[in-house]
PARO-103751 format. One line per 10 residues: their letters; for each residue x, y, z of C-alpha. Coordinates in steps of 0.02 Angstrom, whole numbers, plus 50000, padded with zeros to 5 digits. Each point is the difference from the previous one (the first is absolute). Last residue first. Layout:
// residues N
A> X/Y/Z  ... $
//
This chain:
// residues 344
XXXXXXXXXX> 55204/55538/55116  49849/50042/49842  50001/50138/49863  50140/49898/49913  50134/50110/49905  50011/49990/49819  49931/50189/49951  50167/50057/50147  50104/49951/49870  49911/50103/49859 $
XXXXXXXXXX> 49916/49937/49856  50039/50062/49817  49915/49954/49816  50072/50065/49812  49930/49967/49843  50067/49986/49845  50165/50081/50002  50112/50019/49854  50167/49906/50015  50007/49961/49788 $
XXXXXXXXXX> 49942/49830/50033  49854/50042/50121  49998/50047/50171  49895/49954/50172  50067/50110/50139  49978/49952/50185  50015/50109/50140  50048/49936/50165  49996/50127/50153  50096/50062/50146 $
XXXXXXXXXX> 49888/50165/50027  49948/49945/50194  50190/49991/50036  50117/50054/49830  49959/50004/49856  50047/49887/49846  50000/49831/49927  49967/49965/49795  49944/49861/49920  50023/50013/49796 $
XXXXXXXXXX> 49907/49879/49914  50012/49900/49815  49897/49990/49861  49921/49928/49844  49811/50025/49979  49848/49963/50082  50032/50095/50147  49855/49990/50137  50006/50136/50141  49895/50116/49958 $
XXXXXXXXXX> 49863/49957/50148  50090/49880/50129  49974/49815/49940  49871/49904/50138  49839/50058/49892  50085/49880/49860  49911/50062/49844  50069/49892/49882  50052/49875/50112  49852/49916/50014 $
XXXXXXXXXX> 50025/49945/49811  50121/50092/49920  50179/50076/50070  50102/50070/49864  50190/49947/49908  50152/50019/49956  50098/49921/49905  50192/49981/50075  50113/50166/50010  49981/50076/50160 $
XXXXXXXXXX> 49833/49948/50074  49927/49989/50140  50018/50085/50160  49861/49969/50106  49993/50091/50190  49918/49882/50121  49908/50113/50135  49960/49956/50187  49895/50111/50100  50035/50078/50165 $
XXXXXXXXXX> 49914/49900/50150  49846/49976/50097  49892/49926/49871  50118/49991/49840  49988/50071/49831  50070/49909/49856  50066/50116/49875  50091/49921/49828  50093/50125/49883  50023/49959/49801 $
XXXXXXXXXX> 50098/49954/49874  49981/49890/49848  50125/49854/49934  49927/49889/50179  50165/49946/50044  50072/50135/50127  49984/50038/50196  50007/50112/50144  49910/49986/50165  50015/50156/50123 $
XXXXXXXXXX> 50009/49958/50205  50045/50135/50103  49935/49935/50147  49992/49823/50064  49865/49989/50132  50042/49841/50051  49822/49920/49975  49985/50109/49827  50154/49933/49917  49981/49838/50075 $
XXXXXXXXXX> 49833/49989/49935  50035/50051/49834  50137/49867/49985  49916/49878/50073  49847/50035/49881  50091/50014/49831  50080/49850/50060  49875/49875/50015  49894/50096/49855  50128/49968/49860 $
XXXXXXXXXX> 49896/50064/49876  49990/50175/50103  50198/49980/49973  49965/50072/49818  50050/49910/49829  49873/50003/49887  49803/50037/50006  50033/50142/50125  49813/50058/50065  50099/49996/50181 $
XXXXXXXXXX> 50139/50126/49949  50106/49997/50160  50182/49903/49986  50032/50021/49830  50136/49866/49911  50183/50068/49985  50017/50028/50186  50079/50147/50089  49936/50059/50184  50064/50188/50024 $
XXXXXXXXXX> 49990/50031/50173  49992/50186/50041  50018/50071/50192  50127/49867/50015  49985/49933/50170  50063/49807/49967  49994/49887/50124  49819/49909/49960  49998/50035/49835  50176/49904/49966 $
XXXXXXXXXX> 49947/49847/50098  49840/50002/49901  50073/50004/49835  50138/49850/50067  49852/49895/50054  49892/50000/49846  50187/49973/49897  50028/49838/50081  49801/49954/50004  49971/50031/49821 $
XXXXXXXXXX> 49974/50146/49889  49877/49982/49867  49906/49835/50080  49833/49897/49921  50014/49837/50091  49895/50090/50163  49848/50024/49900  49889/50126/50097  49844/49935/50077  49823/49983/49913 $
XXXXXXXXXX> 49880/49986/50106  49995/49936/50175  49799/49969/50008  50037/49799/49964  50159/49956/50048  50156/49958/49883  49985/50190/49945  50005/49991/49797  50164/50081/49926  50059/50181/49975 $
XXXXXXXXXX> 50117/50079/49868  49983/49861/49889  50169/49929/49902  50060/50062/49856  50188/50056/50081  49982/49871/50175  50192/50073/50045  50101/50129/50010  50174/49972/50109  50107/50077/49871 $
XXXXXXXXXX> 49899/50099/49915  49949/50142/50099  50164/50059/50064  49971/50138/50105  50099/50161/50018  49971/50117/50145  50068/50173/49991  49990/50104/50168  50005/50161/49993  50037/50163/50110 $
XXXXXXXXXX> 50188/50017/49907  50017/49846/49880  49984/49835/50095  50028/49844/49925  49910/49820/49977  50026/49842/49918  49886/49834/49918  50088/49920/49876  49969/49810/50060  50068/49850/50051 $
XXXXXXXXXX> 50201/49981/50036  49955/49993/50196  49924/50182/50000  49916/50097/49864  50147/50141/49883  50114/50099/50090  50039/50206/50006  49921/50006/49791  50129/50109/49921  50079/49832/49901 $
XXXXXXXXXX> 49829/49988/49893  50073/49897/49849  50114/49877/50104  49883/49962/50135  49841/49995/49871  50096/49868/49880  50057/49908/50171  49795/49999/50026  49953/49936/49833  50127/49878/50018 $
XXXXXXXXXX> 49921/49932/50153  49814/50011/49928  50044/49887/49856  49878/49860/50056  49847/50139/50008  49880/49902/50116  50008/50168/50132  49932/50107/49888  49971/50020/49804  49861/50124/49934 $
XXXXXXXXXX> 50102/49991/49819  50155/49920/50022  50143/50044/50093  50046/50142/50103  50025/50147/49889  49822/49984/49929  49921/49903/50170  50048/50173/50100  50158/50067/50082  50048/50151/50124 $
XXXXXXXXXX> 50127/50125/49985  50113/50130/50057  50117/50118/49873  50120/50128/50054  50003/50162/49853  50043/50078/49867  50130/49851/49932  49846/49869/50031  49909/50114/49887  50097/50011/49869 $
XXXXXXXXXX> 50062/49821/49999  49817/49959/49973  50005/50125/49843  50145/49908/49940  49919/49824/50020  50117/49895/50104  49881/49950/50102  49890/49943/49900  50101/49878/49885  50081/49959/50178 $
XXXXXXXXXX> 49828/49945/50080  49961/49908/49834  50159/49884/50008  49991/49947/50176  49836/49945/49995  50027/49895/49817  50164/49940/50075  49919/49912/50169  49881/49921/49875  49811/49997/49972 $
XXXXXXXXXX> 49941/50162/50024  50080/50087/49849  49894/49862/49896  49847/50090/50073  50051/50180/49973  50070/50105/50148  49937/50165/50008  50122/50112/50082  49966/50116/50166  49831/49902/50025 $
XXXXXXXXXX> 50035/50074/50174  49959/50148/50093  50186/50099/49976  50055/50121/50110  50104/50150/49959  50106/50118/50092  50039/50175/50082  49898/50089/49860  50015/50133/49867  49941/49920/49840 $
XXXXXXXXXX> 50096/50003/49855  50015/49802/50008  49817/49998/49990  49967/50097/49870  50138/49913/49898  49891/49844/50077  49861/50040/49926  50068/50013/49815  49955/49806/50004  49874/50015/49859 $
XXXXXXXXXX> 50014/49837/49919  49813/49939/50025  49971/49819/50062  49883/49879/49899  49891/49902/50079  49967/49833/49908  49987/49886/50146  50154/49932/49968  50112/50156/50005  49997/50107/49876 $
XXXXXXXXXX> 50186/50106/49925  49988/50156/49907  50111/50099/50129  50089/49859/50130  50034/50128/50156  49850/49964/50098  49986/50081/50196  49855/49945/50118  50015/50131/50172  50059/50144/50051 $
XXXXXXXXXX> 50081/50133/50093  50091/50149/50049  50072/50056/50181  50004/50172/50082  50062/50071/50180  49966/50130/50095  50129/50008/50176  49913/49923/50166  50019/50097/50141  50151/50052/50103 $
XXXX> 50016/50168/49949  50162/49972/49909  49890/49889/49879  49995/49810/50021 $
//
């Protein structure tokens, strides 16, 4: 806090989906590019810390199926010089996806899942605790007026290929929502809304690797996990939970997500995607998604600057999307009092 009492301005970097094997294709055939001079950019950055959105290393198949093979690819990475930059510059946070978790799209079936985890306890030590019970990364902190919330999204997933929605057992039900397909779980359901329900953070700064909003997603999205994607939702808007800003990685593009709510500020997912792997653009429905906020899609790799300042009805959050060299793309800001609920 400032001298006056109110919150002090505060930065953090981030991203998502880094590659550090130049020339090398993975099974499908993709090849990765060996620019990595985004994280000197990065590392020169002026911010209080970074967090990471998962697929922090890409694990290769083979890597995948020994204790020694995970182990061995998170310290090749790791101990990359320009990593060691950055983690020198500044405290480092993070999240995991499938890539630095197991196998491709793995979840809860992933045998290895308890190394993985000791791997993730010994690489990020900044983390405050990691799930409950032995099970689980999931953590949280506060920085100034914000609350970070860090979910694990592959521990607990399940039902990965499975429909979204099955046939009503009664005629003129419909289709209902397939309760075997899970992202989060029960244990970690019940912790996120134990923490929204005390918490008064005027920003809440919910962290997954997979996007939370983006309903013409063909990949990974919670709106393909509709069980959850509409407790969670509901909760959020039942409680009135203010504050609320989703923030994720994965998708090697980014881009902002807007869903507007009756009776309530809207929700946004903000993309950040990616630092050194491929990257990539939406097609299909996606192309033209009319729930992505105008400008907002970055094709190319990057990383994001959020930045907190004011004070009172000028406390705001602007974010910064840049490219390798730190050169902005495109910039968006909301103010704290913007994610306030019109009803009481």
């Amino acid at each position: 806090m400032s001298q006056s009492g109110s919150p002090a301005n505060f930065s953090f970097i981030t991203g998502s989906c880094a590659y550090l094997n130049p020339g090398l294709e993975n099974k499908d055939g993709i090849r990765y590019r060996d620019d990595t001079s985004i994280f000197y950019s990065m590392s020169r950055t002026t911010a209080d810390f970074m967090l990471w959105l998962g697929d922090n290393w890409y694990l290769d198949e083979i890597e995948t199926r020994t204790p020694a093979g995970l182990r061995a690819k998170a310290e090749r990475q790791r101990s990359s010089p320009l990593l060691r930059r950055l983690s020198a510059a500044m405290p480092e946070y993070a999240i995991w996806d499938d890539h630095d978790y197991g196998p491709n799209n793995a979840g809860a079936e992933f045998q290895l899942k308890q190394e993985s985890r000791r791997i993730f306890m010994d690489t990020w030590k900044r983390n405050p605790y990691y799930g409950r019970d032995n099970e689980g990364v999931f953590t949280h902190f506060h920085h100034e007026d914000a609350l970070f919330v860090l979910l694990d999204c592959r521990w607990w997933r399940t039902g990965e290929g499975r429909w979204d929605f099955l046939p009503g057992r009664f005629p003129g039900l419909g289709a209902l929502p397939n309760p075997g397909k899970r992202m989060f779980g029960r244990q970690q359901m019940d912790w996120l809304k134990e923490l929204l329900l005390r918490d008064k953070s005027a920003f809440k700064i919910i962290v997954n690797g997979s996007q939370m909003l983006n309903p013409l997603a063909k990949g990974d999205c919670l709106i393909h996990f509709p069980t959850e994607y509409a407790e969670l939702l509901g909760f959020i808007y039942s409680n009135n939970i203010e504050g609320v800003i989703f923030l994720s990685g994965d998708r090697h593009f980014s881009e902002i997500t807007g869903l507007r709510r009756k009776d309530s500020y809207p929700l946004y997912d903000i993309t950040v995607s990616s630092l050194t792997a491929d990257t990539d653009r939406p097609d299909g429905r996606e192309r033209n998604n009319p729930y992505r906020l105008a400008g907002s899609l970055i094709p190319e790799h990057n990383y994001a600057q959020f930045r907190f300042t004011g004070e009172g009805k000028d406390r705001a959050l602007t974010v910064s999307f840049r490219n390798r060299l730190g050169k902005e793309f495109y910039y968006w800001s909301i103010r704290a009092d913007e994610l306030k609920n019109k009803r009481r």
